[in-house]
C-alpha positions in Angstrom: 154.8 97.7 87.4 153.4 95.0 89.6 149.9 94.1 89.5 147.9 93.8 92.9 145.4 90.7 93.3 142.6 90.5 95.5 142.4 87.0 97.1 139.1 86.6 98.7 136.9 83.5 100.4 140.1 82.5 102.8 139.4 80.0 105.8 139.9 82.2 109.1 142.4 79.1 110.4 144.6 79.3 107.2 148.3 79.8 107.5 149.9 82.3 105.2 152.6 80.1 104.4 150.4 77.0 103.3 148.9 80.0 101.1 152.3 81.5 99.8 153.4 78.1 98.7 150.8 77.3 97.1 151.2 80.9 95.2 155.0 79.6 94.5 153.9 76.8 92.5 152.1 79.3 89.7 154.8 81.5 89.4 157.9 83.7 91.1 157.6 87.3 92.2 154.2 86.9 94.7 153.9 88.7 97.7 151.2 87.6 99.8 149.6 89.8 102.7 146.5 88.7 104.6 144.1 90.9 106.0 143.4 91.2 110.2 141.2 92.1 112.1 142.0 95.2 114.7 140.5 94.3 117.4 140.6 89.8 116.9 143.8 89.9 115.5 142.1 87.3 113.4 142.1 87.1 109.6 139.2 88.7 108.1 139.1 86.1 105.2 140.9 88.4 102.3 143.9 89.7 101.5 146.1 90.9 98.7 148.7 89.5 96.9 151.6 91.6 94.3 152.9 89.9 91.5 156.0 91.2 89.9 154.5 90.1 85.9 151.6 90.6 84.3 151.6 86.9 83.0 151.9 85.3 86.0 148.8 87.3 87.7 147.3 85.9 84.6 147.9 82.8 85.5 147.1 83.1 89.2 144.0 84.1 88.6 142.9 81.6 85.7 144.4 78.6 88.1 143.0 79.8 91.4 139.7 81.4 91.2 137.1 79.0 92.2 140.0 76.5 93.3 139.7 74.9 96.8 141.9 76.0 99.3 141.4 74.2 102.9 137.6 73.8 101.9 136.6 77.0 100.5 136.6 77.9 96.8 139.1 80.5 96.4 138.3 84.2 94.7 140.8 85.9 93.3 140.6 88.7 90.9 142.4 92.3 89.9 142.2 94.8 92.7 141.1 98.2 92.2 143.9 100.6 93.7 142.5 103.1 95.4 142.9 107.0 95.3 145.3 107.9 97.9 144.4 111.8 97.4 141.4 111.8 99.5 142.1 109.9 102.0 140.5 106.5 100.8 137.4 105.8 102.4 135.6 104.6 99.4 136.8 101.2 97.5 137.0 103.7 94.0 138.5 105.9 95.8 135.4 108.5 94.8 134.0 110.0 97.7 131.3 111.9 96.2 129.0 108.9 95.5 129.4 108.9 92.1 131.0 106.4 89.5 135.0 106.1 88.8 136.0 105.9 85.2 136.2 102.3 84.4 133.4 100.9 87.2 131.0 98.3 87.0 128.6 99.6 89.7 125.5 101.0 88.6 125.0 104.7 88.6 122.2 105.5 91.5 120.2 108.5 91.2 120.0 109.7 94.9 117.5 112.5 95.8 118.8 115.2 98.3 116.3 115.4 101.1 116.1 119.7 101.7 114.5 120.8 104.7 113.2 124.3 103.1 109.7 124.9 103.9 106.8 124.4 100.9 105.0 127.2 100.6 102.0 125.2 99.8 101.3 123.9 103.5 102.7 124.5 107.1 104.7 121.6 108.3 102.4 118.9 109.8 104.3 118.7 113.6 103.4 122.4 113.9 99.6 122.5 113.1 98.6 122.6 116.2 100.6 125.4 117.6 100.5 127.3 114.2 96.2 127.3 114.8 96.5 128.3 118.4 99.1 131.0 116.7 96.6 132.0 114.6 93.8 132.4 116.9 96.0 134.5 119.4 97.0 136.8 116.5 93.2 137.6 115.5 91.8 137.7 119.2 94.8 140.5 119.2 93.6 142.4 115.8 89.8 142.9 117.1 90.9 143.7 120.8 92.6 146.9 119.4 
């Protein structure tokens, strides 16, 4: 099973090959793929690269991270896949918010804003109407 890097911190006027030959010299087996921009067409300053053995990913990444590459330090580290069953959208492919098995992110407590009335207290926006409400309905109880 191949192992997919994430190569990160890339100079938007890199060439791919300058990159993929300088992938060459770690190791055989890398497959390089930048990432563009839709609308640009320009390079968005990542991209991915899958490599065939697990040895030589090693490698790639002890050599390369932090390396310069056409004046940037280089970042490159394991990619987390995601979860083609929902349709993506999320980088751990989790779309309900919450943590996937194996995450470093920090679990965030979120409170669910509900818009059900409190008893306690009319809603503030209304008070004025609710008074005048109020007023109408007695000036209608002693009129009777």
């Amino acid at each position: 099973m191949s192992v997919r890097l994430y190569i990160g911190n890339l100079p938007q006027n890199f060439e791919s090959k300058e990159l993929e030959a300088l992938l060459a010299t770690i190791g055989e087996g890398i497959r390089f793929k930048a990432v563009f921009d839709r609308e640009t067409k320009a390079c968005r300053g990542f991209g991915f690269a899958n490599v065939e053995k697990e040895k030589v990913a090693e490698a790639l990444i002890e050599q390369l991270n932090g390396s310069d590459f056409k004046g940037n330090n280089l970042r490159v580290e394991r990619s987390e896949r995601r979860d083609s069953s929902n349709g993506g959208g999320r980088r751990n492919g989790n779309s309900s918010g919450g943590n996937a098995q194996g995450s470093k992110r920090k679990e965030v407590k979120k409170f669910v804003h509900s818009d059900a009335p409190i008893d306690e207290a009319p809603d503030p926006r209304w008070a004025g109407e609710l008074s005048k409400l109020k007023e109408l309905l007695a000036n209608q109880k002693t009129a009777v």
